[in-house]
PADOMAR-990106 format. One line per field, with one value per residue (C-alpha): residue in three letters; residue number from 0; x, y, z. Coordinates in nm, 4 decimals. Layout:
BEGIN
res	[ALA,...]
n	[NUM,...]
x	[X,...]
y	[Y,...]
z	[Z,...]
***
This chain:
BEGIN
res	[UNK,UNK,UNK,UNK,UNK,UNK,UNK,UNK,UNK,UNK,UNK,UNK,UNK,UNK,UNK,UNK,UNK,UNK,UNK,UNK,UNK,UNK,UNK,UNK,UNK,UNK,UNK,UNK,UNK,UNK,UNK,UNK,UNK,UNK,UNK,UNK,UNK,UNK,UNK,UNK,UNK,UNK,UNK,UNK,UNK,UNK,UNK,UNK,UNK,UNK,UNK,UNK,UNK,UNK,UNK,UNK,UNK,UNK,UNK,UNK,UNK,UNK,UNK,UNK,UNK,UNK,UNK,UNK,UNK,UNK,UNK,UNK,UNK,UNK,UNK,UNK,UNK,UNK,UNK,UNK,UNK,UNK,UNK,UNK,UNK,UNK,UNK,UNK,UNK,UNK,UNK,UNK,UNK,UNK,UNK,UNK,UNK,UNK,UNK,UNK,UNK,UNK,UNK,UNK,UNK,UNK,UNK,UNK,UNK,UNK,UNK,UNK,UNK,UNK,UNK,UNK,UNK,UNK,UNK,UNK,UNK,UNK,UNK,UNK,UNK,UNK,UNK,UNK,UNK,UNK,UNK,UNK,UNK,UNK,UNK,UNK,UNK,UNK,UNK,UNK,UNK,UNK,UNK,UNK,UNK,UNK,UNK,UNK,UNK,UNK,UNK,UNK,UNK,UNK,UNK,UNK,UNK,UNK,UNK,UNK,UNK,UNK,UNK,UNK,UNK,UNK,UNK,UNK,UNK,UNK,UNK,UNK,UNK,UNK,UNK,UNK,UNK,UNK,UNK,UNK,UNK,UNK,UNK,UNK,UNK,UNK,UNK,UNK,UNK,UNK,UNK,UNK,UNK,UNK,UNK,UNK,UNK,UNK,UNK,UNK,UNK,UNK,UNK,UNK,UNK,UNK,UNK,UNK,UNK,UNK,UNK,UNK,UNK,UNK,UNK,UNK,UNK,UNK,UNK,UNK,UNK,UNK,UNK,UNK,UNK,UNK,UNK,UNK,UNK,UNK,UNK,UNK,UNK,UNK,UNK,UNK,UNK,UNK,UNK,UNK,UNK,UNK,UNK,UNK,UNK,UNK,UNK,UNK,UNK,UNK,UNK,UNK,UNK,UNK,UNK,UNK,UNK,UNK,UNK,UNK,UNK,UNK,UNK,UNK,UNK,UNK,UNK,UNK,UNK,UNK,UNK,UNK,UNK,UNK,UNK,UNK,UNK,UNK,UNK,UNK,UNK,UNK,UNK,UNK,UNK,UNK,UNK,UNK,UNK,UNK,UNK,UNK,UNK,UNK,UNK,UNK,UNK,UNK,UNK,UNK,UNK,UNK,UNK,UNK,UNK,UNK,UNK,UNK,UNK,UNK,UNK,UNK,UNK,UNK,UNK,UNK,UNK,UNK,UNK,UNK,UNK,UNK,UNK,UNK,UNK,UNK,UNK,UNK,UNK,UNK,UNK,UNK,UNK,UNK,UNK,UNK,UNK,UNK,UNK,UNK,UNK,UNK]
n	[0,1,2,3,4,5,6,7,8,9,10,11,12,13,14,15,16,17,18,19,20,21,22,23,24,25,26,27,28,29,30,31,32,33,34,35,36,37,38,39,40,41,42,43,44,45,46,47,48,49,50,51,52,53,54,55,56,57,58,59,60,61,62,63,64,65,66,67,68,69,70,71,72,73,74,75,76,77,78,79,80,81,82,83,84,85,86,87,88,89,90,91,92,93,94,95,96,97,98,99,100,101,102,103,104,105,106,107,108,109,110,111,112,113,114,115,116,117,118,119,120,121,122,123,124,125,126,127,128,129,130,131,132,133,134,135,136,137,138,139,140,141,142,143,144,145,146,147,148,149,150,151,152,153,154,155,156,157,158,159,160,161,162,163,164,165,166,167,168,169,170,171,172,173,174,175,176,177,178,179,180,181,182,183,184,185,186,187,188,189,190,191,192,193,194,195,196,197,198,199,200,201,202,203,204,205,206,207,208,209,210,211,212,213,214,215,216,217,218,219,220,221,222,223,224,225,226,227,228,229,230,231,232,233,234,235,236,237,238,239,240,241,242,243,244,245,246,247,248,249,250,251,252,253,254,255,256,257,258,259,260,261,262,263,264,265,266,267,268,269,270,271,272,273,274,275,276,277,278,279,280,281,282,283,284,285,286,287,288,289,290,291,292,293,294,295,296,297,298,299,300,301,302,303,304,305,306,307,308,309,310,311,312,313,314,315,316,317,318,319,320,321,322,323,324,325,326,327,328,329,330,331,332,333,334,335,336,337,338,339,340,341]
x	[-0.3525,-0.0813,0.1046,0.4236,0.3703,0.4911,0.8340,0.8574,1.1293,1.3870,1.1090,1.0106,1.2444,0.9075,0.5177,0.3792,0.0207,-0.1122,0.2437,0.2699,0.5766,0.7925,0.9607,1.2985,1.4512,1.5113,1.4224,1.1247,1.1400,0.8315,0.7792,0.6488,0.2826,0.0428,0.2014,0.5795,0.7762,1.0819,1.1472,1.3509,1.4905,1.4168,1.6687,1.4508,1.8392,2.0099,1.6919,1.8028,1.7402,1.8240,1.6995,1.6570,1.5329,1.2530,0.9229,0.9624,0.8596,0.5672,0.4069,0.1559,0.1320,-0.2365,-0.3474,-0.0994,-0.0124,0.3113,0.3350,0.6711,0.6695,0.7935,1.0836,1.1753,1.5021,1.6231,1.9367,1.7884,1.9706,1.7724,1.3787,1.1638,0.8474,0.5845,0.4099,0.0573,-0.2619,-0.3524,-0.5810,-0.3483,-0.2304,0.1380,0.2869,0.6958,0.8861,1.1969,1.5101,1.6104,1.9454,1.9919,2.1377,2.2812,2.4808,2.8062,2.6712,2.5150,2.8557,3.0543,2.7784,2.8069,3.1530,3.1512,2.8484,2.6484,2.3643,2.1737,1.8966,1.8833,1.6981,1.5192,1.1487,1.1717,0.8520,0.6847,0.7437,0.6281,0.8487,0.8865,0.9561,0.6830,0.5648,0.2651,-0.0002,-0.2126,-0.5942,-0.8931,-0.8906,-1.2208,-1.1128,-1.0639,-0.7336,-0.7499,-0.6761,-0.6045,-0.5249,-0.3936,-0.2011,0.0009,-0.1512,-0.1708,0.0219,0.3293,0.2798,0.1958,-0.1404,-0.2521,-0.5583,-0.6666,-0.9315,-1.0644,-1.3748,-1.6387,-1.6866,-1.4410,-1.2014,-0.9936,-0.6801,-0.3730,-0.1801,0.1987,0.3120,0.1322,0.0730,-0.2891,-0.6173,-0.7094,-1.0884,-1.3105,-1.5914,-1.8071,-1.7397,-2.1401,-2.0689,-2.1393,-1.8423,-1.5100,-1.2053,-0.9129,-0.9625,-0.7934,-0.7466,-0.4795,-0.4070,-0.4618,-0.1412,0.0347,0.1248,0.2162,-0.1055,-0.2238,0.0883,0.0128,-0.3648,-0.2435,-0.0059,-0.3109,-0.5261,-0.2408,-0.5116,-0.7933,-0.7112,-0.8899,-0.8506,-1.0170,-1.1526,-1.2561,-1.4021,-1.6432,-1.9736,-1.8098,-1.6794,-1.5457,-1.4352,-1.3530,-1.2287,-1.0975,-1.0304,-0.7371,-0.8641,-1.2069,-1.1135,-1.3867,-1.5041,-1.6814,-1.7944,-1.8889,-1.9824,-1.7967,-1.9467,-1.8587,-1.8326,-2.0243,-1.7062,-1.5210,-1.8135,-1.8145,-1.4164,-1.2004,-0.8750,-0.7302,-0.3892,-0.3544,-0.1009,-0.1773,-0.0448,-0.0853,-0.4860,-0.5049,-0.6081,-0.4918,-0.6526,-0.5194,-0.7187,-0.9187,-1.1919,-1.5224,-1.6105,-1.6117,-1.2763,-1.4541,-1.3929,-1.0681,-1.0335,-0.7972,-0.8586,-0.7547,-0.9004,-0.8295,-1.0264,-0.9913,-1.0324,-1.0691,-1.3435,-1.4570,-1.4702,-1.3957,-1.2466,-1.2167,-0.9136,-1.0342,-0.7665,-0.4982,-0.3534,-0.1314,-0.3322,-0.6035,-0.4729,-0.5584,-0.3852,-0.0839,0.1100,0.1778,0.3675,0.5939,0.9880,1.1099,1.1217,0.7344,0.7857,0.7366,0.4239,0.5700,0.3281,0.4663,0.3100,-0.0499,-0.3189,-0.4758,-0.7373,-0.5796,-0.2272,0.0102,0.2365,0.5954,0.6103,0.7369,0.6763,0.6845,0.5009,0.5352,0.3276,0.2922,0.2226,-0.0691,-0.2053,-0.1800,-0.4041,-0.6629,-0.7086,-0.7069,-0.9658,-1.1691,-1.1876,-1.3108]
y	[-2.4494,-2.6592,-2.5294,-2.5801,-2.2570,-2.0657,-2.0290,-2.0142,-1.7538,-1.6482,-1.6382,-1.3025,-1.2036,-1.1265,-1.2890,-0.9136,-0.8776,-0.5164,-0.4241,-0.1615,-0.1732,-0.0382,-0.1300,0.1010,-0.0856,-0.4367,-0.3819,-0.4135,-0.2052,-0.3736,-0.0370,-0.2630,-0.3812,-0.4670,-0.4355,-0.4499,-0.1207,-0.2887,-0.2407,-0.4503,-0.4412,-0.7518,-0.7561,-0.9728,-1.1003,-1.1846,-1.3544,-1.1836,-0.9219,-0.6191,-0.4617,-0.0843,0.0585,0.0715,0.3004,0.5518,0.4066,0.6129,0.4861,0.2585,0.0736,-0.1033,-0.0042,0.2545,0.3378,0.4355,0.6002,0.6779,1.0237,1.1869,1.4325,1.4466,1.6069,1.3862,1.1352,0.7871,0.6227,0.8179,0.8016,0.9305,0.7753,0.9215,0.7337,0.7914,0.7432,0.3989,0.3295,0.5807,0.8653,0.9216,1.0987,1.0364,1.0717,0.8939,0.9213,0.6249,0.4767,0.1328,-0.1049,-0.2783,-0.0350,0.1581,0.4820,0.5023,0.4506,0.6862,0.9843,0.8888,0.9445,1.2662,1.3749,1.4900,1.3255,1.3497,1.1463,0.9112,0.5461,0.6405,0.7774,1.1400,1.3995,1.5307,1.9023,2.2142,2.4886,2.6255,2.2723,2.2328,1.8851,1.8249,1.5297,1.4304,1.3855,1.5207,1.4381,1.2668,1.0875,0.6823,0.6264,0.2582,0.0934,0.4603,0.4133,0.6707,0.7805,1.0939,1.3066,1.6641,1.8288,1.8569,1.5049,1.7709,1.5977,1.2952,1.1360,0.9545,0.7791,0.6215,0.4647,0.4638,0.6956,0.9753,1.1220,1.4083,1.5707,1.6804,1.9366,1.8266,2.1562,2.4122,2.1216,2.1428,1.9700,2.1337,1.8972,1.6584,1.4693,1.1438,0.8640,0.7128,0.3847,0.1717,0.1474,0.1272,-0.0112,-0.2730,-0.1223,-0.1476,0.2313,0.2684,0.5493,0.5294,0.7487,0.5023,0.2565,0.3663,0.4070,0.6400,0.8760,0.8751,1.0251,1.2134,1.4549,1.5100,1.6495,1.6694,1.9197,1.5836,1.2383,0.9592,0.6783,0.3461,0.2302,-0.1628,-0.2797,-0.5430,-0.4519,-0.1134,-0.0214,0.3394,0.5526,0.8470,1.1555,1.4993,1.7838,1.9940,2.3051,2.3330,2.0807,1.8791,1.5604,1.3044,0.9589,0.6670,0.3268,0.0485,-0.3303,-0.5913,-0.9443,-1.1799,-1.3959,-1.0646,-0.8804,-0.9985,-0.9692,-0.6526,-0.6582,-0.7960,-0.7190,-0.5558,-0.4988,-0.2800,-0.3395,-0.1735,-0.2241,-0.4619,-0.5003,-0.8012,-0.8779,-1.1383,-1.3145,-1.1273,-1.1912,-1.1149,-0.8030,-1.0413,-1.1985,-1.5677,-1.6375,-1.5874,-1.6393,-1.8498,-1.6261,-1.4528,-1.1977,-0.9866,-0.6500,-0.5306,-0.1644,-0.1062,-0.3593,-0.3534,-0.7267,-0.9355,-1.2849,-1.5231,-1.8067,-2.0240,-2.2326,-2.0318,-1.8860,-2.2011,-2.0953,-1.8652,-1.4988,-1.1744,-0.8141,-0.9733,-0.6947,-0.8075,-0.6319,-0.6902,-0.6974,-0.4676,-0.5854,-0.6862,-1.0419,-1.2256,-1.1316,-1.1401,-1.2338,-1.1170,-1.2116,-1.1846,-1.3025,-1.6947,-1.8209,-1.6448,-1.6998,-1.4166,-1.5371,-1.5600,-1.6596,-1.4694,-1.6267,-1.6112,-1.6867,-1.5986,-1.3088,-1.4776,-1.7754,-1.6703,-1.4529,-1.7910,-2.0348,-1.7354,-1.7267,-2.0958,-2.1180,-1.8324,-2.0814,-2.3620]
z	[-0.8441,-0.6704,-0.3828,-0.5230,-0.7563,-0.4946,-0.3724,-0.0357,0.0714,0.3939,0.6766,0.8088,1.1357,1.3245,1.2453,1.0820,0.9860,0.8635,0.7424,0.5292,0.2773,-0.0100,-0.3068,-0.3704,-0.6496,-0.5520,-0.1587,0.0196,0.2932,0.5604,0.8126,1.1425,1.1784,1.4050,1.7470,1.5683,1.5909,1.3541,1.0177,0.7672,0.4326,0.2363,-0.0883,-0.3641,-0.5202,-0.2097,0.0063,0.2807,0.5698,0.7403,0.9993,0.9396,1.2695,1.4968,1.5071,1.8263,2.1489,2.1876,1.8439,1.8545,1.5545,1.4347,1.0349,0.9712,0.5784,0.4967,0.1161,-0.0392,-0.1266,-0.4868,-0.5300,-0.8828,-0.7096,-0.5431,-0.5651,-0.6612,-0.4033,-0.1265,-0.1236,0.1935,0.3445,0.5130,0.7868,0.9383,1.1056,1.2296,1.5581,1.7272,1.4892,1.4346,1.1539,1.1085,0.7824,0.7150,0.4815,0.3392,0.2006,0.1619,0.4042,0.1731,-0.0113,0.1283,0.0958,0.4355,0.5761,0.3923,0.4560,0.8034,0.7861,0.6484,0.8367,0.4884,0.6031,0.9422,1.1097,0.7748,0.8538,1.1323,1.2076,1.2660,1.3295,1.0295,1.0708,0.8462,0.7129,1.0849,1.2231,1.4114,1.4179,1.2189,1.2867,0.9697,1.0795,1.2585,1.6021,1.5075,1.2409,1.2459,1.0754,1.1435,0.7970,0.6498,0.2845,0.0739,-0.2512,-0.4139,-0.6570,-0.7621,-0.9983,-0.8304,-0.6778,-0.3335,-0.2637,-0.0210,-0.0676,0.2167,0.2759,0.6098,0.8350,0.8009,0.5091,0.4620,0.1754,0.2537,0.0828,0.2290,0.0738,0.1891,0.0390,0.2631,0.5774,0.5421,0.4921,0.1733,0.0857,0.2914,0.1220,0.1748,0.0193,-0.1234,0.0176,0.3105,0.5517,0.4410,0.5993,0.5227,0.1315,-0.2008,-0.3280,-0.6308,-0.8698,-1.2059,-1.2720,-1.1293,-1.4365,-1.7586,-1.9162,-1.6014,-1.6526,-2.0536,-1.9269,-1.7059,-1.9699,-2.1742,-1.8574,-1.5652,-1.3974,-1.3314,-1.1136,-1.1599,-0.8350,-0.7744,-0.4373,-0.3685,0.0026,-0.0120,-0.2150,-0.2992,-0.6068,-0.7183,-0.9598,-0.7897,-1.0162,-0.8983,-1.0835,-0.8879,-1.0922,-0.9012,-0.5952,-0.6276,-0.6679,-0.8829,-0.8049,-1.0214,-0.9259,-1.0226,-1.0509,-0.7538,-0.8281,-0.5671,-0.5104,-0.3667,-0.1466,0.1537,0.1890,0.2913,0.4239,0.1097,-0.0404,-0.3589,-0.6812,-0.9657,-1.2831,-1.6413,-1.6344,-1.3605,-0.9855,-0.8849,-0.5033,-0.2774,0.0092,0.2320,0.5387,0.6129,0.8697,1.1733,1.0435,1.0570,0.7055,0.5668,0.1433,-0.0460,-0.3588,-0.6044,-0.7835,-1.1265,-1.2008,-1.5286,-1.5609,-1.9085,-1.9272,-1.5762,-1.5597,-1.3015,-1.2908,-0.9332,-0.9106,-0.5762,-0.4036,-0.5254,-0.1747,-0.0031,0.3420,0.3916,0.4360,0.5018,0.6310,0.4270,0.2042,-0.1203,-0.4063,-0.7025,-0.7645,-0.9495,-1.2312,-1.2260,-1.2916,-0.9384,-0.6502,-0.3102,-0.0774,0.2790,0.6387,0.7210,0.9340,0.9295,1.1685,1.5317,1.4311,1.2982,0.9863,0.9299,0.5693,0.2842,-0.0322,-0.4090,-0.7307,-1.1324,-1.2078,-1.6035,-1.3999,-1.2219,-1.5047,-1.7014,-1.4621,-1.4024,-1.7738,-1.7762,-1.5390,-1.6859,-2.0240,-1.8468]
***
């Protein structure tokens, strides 16, 4: 595939590899990274930047997750993020209104709306502040996803071998299992519920979750039934191309995991790959050559309209990336399936 199919975009204001990031309509909000407390807006129309704030000095950022959290409730123009774990654990929450909008302003002006874009403690019904994780566990490439009935569960996952659930409801661990896999870090884990045809399973049995977890020869199917609070684990196949990589980046759309670049444990090979999971068939399918540079610890997702990838920062043979770039997602879809036929 020729390196013109991508766009290449408004460079990052800061190199950012392990970034974690959002989409809220058509921003992407990138919350810091490796070693980077600040946190942008990137506006998919205008090509453009703003800075939102910065993490709090005392946070320590290295393969954090940061999960936007669901309040059926709430004003569309307002979303809040939860932040957590990484090498050293912090757990913040923030209230966000766009940057680009004038609403910020006028609440300001009429003092409606307090400690909005900013990282604030994550505190319980009593406000005390309230850390998610063990003391003992390794939140260093923490992954995790909303469930639960009420979308009031977290299901985390972290090294070597660990799933827990936290109920963000009642502030508590309520479920901690092993995973029956070798060690796991720098993951793929998505939620079925989270396209259209997960939500459509999820009304017919909205008691049982299914999830999927990816990290090099590990496949999973990991089901949980809210009812009994247990879980159920299936193996999933592994293509060759894909197992010795982790620390991929990963969309999910309608039945497909689409994983981008990715390195070895040691980091001394770094992919150029792409790679489409099918769910429903539980296929695989590997595009070589299709990443401009090698990359991995990039965040990719898509607009919001789910017509382009954005491929954002990342990590390429000891240097830190800048780049923020874009490519068709009918485009790539077309030259995997082209190269699947040949």
């Amino acid at each position: 595939m020729s390196n013109q199919t991508f766009q290449i975009l408004k460079e990052l204001p800061t190199p950012l590899y392990r970034s974690q990031g959002v989409l809220h309509k058509h921003e992407f909000l990138i919350c810091g990274g490796r070693d980077e407390k600040a946190c942008y807006s990137y506006h998919t129309l205008k090509n453009e930047y703003k800075f939102i704030c910065e993490y709090p000095s005392h946070v320590k950022l290295d393969g954090h997750c940061v999960v936007k959290l669901v309040d059926n409730n709430k004003d569309s123009d307002q979303i809040t993020l939860l932040s957590f774990g990484g090498e050293c654990k912090h757990t913040l929450v923030m209230k966000y209104v766009s940057v680009w909008s004038n609403t910020l302003d006028i609440s300001k002006k009429s003092n409606k709306i307090n400690n909005y874009n900013q990282w604030i403690p994550f505190t319980n019904n009593h406000n005390h502040p309230i850390i998610i994780g063990r003391d003992n566990d390794n939140y260093l490439g923490v992954r995790a996803v909303i469930g639960g009935s009420n979308n009031h569960l977290l299901f985390i996952i972290c090294y070597p071998r660990n799933i827990s659930i936290f109920d963000l409801n009642a502030f508590q661990f309520i479920k901690h299992d092993t995973l029956p896999a070798n060690f796991i870090r720098g993951h793929c884990f998505v939620s079925k519920s989270e396209n259209e045809q997960g939500q459509e399973m999820m009304k017919k049995n909205k008691q049982n979750y299914e999830m999927l977890l990816f990290c090099r020869k590990t496949g999973l199917s990991i089901e949980y039934d809210e009812n009994n609070n247990n879980f159920q684990f299936h193996q999933l196949p592994v293509c060759k191309d894909i197992a010795p990589f982790n620390g991929y980046a990963y969309v999910y759309i309608n039945d497909v995991i689409l994983f981008f670049g990715g390195c070895n444990w040691i980091c001394s090979v770094i992919s150029t790959s792409v790679h489409k999971y099918s769910i429903r068939e539980k296929k695989w399918i590997t595009f070589k050559n299709v990443l401009p540079i090698p990359l991995c610890d990039c965040f990719v997702t898509l607009n919001n309209d789910n017509n382009y990838i954005y491929i954002i920062g990342g990590y390429n043979d000891g240097d830190v990336i800048s780049t923020n770039m874009k490519m068709r997602l009918s485009e790539l879809i077309c030259h995997i399936q082209v190269s699947f036929l040949l």
